[in-house]
Structure formats: C-alpha cells, structure tokens
ChimeraX commands (.cxc) that place a marker at each C-alpha (Angstrom):
marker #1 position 0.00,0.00,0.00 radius 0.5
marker #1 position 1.52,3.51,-0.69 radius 0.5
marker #1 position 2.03,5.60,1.80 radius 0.5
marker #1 position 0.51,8.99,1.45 radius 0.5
marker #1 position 3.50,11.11,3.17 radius 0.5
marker #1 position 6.00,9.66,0.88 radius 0.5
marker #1 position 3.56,10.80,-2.32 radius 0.5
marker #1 position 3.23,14.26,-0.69 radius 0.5
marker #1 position 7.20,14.43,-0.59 radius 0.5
marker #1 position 7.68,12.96,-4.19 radius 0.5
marker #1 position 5.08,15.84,-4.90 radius 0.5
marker #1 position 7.10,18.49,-3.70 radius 0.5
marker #1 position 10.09,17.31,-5.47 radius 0.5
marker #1 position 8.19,17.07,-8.72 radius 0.5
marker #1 position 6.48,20.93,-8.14 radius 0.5
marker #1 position 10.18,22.85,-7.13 radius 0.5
marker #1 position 12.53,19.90,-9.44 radius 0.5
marker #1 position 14.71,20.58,-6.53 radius 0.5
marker #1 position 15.25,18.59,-3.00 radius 0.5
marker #1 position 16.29,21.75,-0.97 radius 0.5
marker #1 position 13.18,23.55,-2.05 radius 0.5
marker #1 position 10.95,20.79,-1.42 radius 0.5
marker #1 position 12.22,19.95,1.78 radius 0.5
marker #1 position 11.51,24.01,2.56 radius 0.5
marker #1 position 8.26,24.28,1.51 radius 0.5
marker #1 position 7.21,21.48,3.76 radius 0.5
marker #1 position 9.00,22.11,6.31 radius 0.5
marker #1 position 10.93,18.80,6.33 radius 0.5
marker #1 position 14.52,18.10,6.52 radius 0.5
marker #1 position 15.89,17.17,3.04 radius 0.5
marker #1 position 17.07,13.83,4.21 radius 0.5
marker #1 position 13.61,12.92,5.00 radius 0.5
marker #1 position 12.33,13.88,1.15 radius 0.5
marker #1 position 15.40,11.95,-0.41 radius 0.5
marker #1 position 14.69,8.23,1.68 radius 0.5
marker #1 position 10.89,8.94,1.15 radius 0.5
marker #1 position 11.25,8.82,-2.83 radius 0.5
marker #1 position 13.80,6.48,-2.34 radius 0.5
marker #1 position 11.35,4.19,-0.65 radius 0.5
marker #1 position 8.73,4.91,-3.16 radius 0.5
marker #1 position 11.36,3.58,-5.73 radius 0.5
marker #1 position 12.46,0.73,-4.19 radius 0.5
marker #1 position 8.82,-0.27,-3.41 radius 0.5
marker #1 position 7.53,0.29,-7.15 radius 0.5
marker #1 position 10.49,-0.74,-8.52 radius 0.5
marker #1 position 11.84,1.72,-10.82 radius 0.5
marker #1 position 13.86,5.10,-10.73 radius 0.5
marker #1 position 11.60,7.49,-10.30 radius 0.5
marker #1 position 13.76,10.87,-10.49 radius 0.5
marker #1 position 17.41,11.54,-11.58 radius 0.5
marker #1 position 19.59,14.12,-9.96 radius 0.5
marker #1 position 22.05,16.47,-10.95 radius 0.5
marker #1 position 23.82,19.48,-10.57 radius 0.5
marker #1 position 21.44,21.31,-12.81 radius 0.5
marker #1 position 18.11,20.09,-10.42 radius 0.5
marker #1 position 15.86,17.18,-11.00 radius 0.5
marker #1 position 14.57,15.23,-13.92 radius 0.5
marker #1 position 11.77,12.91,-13.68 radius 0.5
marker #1 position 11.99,10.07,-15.71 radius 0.5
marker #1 position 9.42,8.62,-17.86 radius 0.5
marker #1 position 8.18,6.53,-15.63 radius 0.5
marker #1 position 8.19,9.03,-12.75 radius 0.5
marker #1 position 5.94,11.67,-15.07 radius 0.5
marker #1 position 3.65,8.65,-15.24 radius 0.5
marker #1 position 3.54,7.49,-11.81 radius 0.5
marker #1 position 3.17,11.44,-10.78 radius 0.5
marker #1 position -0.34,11.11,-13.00 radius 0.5
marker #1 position -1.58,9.04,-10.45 radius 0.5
marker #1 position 0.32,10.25,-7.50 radius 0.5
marker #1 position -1.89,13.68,-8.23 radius 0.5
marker #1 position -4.83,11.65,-8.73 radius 0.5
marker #1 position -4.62,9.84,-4.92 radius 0.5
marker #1 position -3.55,13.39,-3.31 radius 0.5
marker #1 position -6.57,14.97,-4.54 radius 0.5
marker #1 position -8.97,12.33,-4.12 radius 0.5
marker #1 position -7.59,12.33,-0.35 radius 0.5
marker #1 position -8.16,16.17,0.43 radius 0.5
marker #1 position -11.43,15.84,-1.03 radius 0.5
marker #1 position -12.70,13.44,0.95 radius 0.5
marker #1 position -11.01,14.61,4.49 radius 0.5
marker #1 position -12.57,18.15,2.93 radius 0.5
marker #1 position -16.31,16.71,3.04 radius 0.5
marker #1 position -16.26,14.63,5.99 radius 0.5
marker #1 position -14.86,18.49,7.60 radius 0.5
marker #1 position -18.10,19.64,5.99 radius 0.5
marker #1 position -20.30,16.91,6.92 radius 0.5
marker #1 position -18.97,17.62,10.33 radius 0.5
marker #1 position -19.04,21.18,10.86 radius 0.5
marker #1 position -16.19,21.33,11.75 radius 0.5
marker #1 position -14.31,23.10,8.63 radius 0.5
marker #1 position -10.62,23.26,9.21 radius 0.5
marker #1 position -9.67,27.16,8.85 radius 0.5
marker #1 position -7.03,27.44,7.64 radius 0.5
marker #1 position -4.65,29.81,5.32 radius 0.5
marker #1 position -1.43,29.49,3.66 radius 0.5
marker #1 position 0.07,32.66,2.90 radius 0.5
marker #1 position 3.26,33.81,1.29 radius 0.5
marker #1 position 4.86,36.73,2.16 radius 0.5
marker #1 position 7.58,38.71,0.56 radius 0.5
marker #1 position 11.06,39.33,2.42 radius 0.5
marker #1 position 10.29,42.88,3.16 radius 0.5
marker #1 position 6.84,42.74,3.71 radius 0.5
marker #1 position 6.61,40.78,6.56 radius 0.5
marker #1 position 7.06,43.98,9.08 radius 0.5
marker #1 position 3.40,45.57,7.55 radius 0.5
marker #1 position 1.44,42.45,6.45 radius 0.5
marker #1 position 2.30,39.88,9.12 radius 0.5
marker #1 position 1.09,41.68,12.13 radius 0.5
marker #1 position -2.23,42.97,10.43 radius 0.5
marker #1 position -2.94,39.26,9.71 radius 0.5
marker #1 position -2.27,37.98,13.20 radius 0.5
marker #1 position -4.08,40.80,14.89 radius 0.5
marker #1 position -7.10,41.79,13.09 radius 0.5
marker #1 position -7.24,38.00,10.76 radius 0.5
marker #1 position -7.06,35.78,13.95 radius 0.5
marker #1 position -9.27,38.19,15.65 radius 0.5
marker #1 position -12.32,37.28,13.25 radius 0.5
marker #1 position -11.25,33.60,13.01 radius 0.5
marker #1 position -9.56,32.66,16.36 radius 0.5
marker #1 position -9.55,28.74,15.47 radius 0.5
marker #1 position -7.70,29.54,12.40 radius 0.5
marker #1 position -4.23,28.12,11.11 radius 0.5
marker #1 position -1.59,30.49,9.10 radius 0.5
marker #1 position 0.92,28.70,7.30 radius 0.5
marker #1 position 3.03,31.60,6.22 radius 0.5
marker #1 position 5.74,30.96,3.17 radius 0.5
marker #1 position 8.53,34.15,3.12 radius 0.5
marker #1 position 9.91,34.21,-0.23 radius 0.5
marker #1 position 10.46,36.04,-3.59 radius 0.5
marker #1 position 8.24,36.63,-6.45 radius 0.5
marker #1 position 8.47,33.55,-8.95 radius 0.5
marker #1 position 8.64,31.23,-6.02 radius 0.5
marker #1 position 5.18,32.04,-4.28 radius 0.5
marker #1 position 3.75,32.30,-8.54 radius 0.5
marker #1 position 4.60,29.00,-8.71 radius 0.5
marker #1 position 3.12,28.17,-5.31 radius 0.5
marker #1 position -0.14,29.98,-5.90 radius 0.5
marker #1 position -0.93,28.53,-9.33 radius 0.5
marker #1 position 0.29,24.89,-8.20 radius 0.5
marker #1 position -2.44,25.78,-4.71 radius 0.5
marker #1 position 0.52,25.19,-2.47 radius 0.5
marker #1 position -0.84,28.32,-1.32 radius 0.5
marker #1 position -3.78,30.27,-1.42 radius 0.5
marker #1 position -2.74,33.85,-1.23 radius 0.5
marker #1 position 0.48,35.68,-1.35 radius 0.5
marker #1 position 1.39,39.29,-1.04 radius 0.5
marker #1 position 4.25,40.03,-3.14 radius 0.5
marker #1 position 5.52,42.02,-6.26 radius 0.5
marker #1 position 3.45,40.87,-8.95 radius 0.5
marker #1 position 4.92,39.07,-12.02 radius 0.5
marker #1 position 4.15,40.00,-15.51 radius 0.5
marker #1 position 2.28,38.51,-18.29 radius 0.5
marker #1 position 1.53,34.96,-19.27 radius 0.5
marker #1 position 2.44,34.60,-15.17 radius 0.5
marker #1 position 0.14,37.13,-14.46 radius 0.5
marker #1 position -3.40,35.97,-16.51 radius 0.5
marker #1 position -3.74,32.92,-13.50 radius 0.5
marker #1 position -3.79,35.22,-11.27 radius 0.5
marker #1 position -6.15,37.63,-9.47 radius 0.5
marker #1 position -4.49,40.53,-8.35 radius 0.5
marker #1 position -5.11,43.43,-6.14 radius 0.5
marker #1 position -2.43,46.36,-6.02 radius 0.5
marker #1 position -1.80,48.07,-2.94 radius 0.5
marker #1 position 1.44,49.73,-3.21 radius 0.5
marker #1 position 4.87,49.97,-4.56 radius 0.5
marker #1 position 8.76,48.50,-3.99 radius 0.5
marker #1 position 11.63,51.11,-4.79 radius 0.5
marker #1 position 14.46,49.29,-5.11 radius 0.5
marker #1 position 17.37,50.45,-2.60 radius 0.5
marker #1 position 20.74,49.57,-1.35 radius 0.5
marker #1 position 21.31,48.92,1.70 radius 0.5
marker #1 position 24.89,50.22,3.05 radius 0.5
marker #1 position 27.20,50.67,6.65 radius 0.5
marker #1 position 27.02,54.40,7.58 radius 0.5
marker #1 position 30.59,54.32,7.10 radius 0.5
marker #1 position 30.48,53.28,3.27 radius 0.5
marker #1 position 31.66,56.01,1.21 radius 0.5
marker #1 position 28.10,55.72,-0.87 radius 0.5
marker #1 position 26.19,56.24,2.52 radius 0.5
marker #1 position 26.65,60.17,2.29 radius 0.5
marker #1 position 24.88,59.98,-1.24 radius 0.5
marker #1 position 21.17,61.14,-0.92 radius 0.5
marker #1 position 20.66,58.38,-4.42 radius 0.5
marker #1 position 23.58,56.39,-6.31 radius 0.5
marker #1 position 24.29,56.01,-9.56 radius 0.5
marker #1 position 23.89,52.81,-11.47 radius 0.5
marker #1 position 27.69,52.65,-12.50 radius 0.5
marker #1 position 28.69,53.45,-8.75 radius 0.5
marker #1 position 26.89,50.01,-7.92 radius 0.5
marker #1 position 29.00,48.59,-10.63 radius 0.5
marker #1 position 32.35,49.04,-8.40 radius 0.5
marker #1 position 30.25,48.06,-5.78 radius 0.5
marker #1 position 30.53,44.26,-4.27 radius 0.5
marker #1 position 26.95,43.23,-4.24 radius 0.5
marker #1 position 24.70,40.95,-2.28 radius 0.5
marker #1 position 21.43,40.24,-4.36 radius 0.5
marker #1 position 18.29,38.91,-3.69 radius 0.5
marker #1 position 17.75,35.40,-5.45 radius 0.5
marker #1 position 16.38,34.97,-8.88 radius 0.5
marker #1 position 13.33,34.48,-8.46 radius 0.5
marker #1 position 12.43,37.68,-7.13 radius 0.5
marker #1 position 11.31,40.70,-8.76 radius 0.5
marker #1 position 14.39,42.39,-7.32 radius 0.5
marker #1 position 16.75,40.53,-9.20 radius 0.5
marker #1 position 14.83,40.88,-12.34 radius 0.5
marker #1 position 14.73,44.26,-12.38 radius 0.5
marker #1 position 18.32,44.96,-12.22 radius 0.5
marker #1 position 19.75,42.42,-14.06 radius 0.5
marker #1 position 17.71,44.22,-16.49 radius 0.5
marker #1 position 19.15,47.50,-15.78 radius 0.5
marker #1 position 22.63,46.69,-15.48 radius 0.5
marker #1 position 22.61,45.25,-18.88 radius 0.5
marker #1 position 20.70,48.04,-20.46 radius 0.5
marker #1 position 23.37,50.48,-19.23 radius 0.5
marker #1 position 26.12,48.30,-19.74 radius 0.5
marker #1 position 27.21,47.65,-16.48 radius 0.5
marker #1 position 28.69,44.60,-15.25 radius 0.5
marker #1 position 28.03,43.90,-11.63 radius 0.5
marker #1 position 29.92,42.46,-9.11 radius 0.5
marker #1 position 27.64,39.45,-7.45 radius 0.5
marker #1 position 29.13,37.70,-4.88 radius 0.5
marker #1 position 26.04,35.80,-4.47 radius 0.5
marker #1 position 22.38,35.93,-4.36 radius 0.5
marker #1 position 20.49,35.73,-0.96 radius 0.5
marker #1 position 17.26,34.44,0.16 radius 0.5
marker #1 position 17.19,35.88,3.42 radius 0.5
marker #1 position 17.20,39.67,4.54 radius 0.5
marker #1 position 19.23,38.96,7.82 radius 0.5
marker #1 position 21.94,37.13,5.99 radius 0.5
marker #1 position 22.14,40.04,3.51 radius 0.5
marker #1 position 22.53,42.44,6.63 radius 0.5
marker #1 position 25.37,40.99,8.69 radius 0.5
marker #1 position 27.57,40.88,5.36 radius 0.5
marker #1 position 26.83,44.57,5.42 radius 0.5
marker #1 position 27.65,45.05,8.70 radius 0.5
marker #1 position 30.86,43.17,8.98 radius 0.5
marker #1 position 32.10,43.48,5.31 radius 0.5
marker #1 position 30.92,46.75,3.82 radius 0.5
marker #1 position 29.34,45.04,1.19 radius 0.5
marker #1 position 26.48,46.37,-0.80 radius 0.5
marker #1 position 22.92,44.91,-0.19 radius 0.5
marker #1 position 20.27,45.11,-2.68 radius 0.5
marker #1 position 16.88,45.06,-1.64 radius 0.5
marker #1 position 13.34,46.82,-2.42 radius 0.5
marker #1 position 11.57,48.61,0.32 radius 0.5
marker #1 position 7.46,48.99,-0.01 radius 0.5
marker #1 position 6.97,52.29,1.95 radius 0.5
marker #1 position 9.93,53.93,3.30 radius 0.5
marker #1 position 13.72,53.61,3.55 radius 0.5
marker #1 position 14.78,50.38,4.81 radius 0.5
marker #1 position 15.76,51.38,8.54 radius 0.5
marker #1 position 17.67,48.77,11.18 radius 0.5
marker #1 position 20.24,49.74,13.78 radius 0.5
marker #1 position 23.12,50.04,12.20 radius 0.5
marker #1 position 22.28,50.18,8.66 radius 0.5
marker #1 position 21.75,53.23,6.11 radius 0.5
marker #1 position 19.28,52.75,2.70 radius 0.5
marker #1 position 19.25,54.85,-0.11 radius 0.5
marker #1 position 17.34,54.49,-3.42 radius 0.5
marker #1 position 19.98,54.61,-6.81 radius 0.5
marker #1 position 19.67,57.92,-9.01 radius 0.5
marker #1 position 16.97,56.49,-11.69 radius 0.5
marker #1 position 13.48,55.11,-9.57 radius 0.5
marker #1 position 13.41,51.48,-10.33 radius 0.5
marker #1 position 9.58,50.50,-8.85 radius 0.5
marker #1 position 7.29,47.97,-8.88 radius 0.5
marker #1 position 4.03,47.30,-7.79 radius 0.5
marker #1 position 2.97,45.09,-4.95 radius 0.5
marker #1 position -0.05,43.57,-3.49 radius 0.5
marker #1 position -1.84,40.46,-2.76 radius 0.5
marker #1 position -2.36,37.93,-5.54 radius 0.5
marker #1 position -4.63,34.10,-5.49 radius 0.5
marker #1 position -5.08,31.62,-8.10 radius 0.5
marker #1 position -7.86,32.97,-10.78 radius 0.5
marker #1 position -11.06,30.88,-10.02 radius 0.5
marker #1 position -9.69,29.17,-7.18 radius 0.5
marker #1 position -11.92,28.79,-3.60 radius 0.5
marker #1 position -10.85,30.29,-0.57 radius 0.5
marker #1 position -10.75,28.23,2.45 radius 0.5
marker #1 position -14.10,27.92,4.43 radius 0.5
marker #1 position -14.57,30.26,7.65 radius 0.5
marker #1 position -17.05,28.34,8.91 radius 0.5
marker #1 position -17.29,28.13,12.90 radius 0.5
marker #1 position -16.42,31.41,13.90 radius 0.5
marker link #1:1,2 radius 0.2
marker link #1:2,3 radius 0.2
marker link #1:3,4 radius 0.2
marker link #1:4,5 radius 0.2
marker link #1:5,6 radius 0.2
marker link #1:6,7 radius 0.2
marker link #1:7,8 radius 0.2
marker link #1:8,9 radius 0.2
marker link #1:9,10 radius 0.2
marker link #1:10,11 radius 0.2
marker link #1:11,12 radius 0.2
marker link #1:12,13 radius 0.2
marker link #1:13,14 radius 0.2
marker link #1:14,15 radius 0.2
marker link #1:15,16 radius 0.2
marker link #1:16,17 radius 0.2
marker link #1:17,18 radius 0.2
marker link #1:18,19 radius 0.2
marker link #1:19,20 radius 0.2
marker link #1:20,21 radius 0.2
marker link #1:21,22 radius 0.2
marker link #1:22,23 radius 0.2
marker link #1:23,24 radius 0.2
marker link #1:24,25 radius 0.2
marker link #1:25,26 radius 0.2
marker link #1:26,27 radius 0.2
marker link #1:27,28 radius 0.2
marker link #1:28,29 radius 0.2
marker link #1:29,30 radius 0.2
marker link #1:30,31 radius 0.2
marker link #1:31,32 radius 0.2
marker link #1:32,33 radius 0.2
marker link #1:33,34 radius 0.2
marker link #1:34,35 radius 0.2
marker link #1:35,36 radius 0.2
marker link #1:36,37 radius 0.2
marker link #1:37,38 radius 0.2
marker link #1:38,39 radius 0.2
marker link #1:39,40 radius 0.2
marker link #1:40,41 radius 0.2
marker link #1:41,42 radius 0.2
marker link #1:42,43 radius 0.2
marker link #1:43,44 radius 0.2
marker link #1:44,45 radius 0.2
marker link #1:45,46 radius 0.2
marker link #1:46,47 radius 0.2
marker link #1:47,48 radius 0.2
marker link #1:48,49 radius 0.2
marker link #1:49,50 radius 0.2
marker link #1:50,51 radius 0.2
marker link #1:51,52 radius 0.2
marker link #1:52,53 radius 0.2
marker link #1:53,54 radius 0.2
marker link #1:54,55 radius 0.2
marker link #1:55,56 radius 0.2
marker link #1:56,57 radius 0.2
marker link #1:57,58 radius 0.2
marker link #1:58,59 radius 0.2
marker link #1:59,60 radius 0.2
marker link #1:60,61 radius 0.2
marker link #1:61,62 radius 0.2
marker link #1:62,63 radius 0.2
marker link #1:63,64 radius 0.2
marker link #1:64,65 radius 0.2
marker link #1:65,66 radius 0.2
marker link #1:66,67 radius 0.2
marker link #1:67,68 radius 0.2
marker link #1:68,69 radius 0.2
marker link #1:69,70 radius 0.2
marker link #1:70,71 radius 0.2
marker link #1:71,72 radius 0.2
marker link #1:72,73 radius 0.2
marker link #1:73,74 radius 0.2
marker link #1:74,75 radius 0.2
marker link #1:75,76 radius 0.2
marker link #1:76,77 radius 0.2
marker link #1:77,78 radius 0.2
marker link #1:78,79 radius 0.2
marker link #1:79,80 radius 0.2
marker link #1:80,81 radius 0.2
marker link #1:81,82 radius 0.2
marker link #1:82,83 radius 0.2
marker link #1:83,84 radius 0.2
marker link #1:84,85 radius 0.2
marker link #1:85,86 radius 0.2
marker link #1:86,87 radius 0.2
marker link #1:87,88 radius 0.2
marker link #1:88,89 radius 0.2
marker link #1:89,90 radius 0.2
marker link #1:90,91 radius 0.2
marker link #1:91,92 radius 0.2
marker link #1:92,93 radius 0.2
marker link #1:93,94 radius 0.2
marker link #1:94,95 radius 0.2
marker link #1:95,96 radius 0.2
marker link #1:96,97 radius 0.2
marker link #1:97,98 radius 0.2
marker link #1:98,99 radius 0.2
marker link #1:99,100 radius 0.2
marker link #1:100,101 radius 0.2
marker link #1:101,102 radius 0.2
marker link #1:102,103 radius 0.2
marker link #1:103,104 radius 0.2
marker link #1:104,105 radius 0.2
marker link #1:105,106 radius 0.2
marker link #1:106,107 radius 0.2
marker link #1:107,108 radius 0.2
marker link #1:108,109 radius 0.2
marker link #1:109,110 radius 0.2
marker link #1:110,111 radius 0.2
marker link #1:111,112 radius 0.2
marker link #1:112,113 radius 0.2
marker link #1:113,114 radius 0.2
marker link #1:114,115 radius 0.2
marker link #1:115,116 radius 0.2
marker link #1:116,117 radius 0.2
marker link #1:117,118 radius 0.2
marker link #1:118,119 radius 0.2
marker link #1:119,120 radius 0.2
marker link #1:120,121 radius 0.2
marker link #1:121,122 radius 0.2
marker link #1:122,123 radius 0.2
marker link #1:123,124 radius 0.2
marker link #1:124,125 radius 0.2
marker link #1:125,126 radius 0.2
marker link #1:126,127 radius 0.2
marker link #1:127,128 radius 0.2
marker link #1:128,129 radius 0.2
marker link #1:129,130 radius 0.2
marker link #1:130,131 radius 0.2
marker link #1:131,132 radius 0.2
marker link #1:132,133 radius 0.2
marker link #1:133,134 radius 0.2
marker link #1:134,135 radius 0.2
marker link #1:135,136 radius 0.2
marker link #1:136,137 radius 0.2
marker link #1:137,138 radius 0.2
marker link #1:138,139 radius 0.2
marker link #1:139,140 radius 0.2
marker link #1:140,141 radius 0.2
marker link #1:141,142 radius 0.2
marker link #1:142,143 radius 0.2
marker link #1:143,144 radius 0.2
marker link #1:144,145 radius 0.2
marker link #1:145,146 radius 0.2
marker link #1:146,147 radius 0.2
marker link #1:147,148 radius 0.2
marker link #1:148,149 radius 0.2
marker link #1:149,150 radius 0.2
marker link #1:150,151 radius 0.2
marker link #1:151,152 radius 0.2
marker link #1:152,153 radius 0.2
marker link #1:153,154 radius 0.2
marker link #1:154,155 radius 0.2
marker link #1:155,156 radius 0.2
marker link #1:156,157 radius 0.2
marker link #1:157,158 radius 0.2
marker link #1:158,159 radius 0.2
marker link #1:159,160 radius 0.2
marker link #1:160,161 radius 0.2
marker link #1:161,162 radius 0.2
marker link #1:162,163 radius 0.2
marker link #1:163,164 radius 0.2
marker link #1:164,165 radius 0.2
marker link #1:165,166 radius 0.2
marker link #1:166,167 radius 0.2
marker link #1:167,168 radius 0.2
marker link #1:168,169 radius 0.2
marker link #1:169,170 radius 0.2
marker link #1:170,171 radius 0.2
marker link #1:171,172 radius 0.2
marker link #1:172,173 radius 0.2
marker link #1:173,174 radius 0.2
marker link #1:174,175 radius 0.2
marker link #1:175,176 radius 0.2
marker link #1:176,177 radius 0.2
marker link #1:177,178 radius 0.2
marker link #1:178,179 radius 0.2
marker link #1:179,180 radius 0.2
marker link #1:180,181 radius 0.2
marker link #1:181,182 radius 0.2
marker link #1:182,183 radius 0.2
marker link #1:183,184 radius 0.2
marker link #1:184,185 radius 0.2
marker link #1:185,186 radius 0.2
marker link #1:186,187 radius 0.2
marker link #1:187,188 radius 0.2
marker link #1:188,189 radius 0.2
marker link #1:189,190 radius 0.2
marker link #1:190,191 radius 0.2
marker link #1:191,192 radius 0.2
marker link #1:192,193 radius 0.2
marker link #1:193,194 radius 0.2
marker link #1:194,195 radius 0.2
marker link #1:195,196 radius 0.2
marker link #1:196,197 radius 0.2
marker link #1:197,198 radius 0.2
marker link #1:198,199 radius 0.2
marker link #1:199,200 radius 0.2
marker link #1:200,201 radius 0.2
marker link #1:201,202 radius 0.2
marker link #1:202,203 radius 0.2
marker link #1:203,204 radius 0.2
marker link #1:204,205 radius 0.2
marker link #1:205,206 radius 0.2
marker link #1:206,207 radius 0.2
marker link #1:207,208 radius 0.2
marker link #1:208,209 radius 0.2
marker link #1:209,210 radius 0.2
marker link #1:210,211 radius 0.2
marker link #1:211,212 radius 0.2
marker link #1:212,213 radius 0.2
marker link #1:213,214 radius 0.2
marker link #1:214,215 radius 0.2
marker link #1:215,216 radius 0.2
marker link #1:216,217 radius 0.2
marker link #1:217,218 radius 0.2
marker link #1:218,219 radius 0.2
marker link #1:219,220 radius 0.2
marker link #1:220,221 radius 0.2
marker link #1:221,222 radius 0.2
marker link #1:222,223 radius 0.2
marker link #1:223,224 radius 0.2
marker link #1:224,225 radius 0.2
marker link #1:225,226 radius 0.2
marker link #1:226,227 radius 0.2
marker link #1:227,228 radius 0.2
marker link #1:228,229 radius 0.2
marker link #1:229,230 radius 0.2
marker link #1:230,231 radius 0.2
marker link #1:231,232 radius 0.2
marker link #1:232,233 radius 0.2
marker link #1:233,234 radius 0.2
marker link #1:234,235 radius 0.2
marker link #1:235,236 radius 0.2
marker link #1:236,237 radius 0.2
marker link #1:237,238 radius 0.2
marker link #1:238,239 radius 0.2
marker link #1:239,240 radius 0.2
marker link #1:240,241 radius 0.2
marker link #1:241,242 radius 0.2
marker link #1:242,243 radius 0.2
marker link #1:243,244 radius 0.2
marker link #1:244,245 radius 0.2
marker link #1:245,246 radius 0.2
marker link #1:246,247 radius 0.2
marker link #1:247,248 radius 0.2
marker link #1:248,249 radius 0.2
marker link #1:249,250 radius 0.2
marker link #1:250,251 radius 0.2
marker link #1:251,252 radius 0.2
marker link #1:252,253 radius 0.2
marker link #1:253,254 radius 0.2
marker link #1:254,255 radius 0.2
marker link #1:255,256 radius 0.2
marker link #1:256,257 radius 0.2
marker link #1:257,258 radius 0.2
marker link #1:258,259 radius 0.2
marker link #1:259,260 radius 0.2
marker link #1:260,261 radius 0.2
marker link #1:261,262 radius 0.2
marker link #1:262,263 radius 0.2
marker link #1:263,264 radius 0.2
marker link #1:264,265 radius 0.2
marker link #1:265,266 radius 0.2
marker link #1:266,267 radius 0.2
marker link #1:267,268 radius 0.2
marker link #1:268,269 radius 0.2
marker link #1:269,270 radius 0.2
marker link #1:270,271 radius 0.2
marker link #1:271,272 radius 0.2
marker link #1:272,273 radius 0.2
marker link #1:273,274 radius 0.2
marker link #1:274,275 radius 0.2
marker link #1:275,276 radius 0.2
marker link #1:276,277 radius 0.2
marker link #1:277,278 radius 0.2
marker link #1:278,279 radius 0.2
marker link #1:279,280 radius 0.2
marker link #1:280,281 radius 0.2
marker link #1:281,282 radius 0.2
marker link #1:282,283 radius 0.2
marker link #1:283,284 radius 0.2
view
C-alpha cells in the first residue's frame, strides 16, 4: 500500500525539481524527502527521479507514476474536505506567502485583526520572492500571497489586487563612502561588491535588467534568500545589499538605505489563483 507522506514528498520534489526547495516548503529536513522517494522507488520498482547538478529530472516513468500520485492526493483532500463539511467542523485554515520585506506591515495585520475574526484559524506563512510564491499559488501550495506581482503569461492565473509599490534600494554601513549619497548612480553600484536577492524575485529581475541596459557589469558575490543574511555581510564586510523597500527607507540599527539615481519601482499587493476557492470560515 503507498504511503501517502512519501507521495506528498515525491510531490514536492516534482512541483520545485529541486530537494532543498521541497524539503523548505514542507517544512521537512531534506534527508527525510530523499529516503521517502527512495522508498517509493524501491517499493515500485523503478527510478523514479534523476539528480544532478542542474536540479531534478523525472523520468518517464516518474511523469507517469506522478499522474496518479496527483490523482490519490486529490482524491484524499477531497474526501477529508467533506467529511470536515459533513462535520461542521471546517478546518480554517490559510497558507500565505509573504515577501522578504513585507513581513514587518502584512504579518502583524494578519495575526491581529485575521485571527481576531477567526480565532480557530491556522496560518501557514511561506517568506519568499516573487516567482517562487507564482509557482506556489498557481500549483495551490498556497492560497494567497502578497508580493511584487509578475508579468504577463504569469500574471493571466492570477487575481491581483495592487496596494502599493517596492523602490528598489541599497542597503549600506554608515561608514560606506556611498552612505553620504542622498541616491547612487547605477555605475557606482557597478564598483560596488553586491549581495542580491535570489532569482526568483522581482528584485533581481529588475536589475539584471538594468545593469545590462546600461552596460554595467556587476559584481555578485552571491544571491540571498534571506534579509538577515544580507545584513550581517553589510555590517561586517561593507558590502552592498540590494533590496526593495514597499513604503519607506529600509531602517535597522546600524544600517543606512538609499534608493539609486533612476526610480526602479514595482508594484505590490496580494495575488490568489484565478477561479480558485478560498478556504471555508465556517465556525467562527
């Protein structure tokens, strides 16, 4: 009999191609996801996935098995769904992604005014970038994220409702010589080592755009993920951080932002699956 945990894993894999990813998204170690499909293989008997340095590849007969794999993951939440229903007893629950440097403004709203109107709910909240909660919205790993929004075909899944926008900053030690410049240049950034944000944000987008259309060639030491990590290599190596900021400059003990000389924006807001249902409320 297959066990439902270890097709919920192998799911994860086959949504992100990637263990690391997986294993983050469900909170898992990544040890756990690699002997879960390994079981799977071993107990179907044949290779499943194939790894490399570029990601994963599912074989032929793992895009078949996933067919089915789909097929008994959906079937299950539909019926633990109803019997919720049938019960009255709806689970409430909402899993929400949440952009690096929005989680100051959104996050408390939610828990204090959200959680006062449904105090039996669940929040699962997802921080990433841009393309990773897309890709998590339109697969309904989550139902709502608040985030830059992508462009078009990305964009016509999705319904999307603005409600501000990102200027994109860096983030600098008071002591950096680019500190006592009210906005920086583009080619200044160029002599610049840089910490970026990863590339699947809009962030990263936007100024790999910009650096090539002004023929700049930065210097990346390496994209980051997380806003603390990006901070403490400020702090202790005078690096540049690169970061967008939704309503004012991006302020922390120790830390100076300033926007560059042209206004790079983009809009953000929240952002669900076109079509899709929200979770029920019922109970409260």
């Amino acid at each position: 009999m297959l066990n439902l945990k270890r097709l919920q894993y192998l799911d994860a894999v086959y949504q992100y191609k990637n263990f690391t990813q997986a294993s983050e998204a469900l909170y898992v170690s990544q040890p756990a996801i690699s002997s879960a499909v390994q079981a799977l293989e071993e107990e179907l008997g044949v290779r499943l996935v194939v790894r490399s340095s570029k990601g994963v590849t599912f074989t032929y007969e793992g895009e078949q098995f996933m067919i089915w794999a789909r097929r008994i993951l959906s079937t299950c939440e539909a019926a633990e769904n109803a019997m919720r229903d049938l019960a009255g007893t709806a689970e409430q629950r909402l899993r929400l992604g949440i952009s690096h440097v929005l989680t100051n403004p959104i996050v408390p709203m939610i828990f204090s005014t959200f959680l006062r109107e449904h105090p039996k709910a669940q929040i699962y909240l997802n921080e990433g970038s841009m393309n990773k909660h897309v890709e998590m919205v339109t697969g309904e790993m989550l139902d709502l994220a608040y985030n830059a929004f992508p462009t078009a075909p990305e964009a016509e899944e999705l319904e999307i409702i603005p409600m501000g926008t990102m200027e994109i900053h860096a983030v600098l030690h008071p002591d950096h010589p680019l500190a006592r410049l009210d906005r920086i240049p583009l080619a200044r950034l160029g002599e610049e080592k840089l910490i970026m944000m990863d590339a699947q944000s809009k962030v990263k987008e936007l100024m790999s755009r910009e650096f090539e259309r002004h023929q700049v060639i930065p210097d990346i030491l390496f994209n980051y993920d997380q806003v603390l990590c990006m901070a403490n290599l400020v702090r202790s190596c005078r690096y540049v951080g690169i970061i967008s900021v939704a309503s004012r400059p991006w302020a922390a003990k120790g830390w100076r932002s300033a926007p560059s000389r042209s206004r790079w924006c983009s809009t953000w807001g929240s952002f669900s699956k076109r079509g899709a249902i929200c979770p029920s409320w019922g109970g409260s």
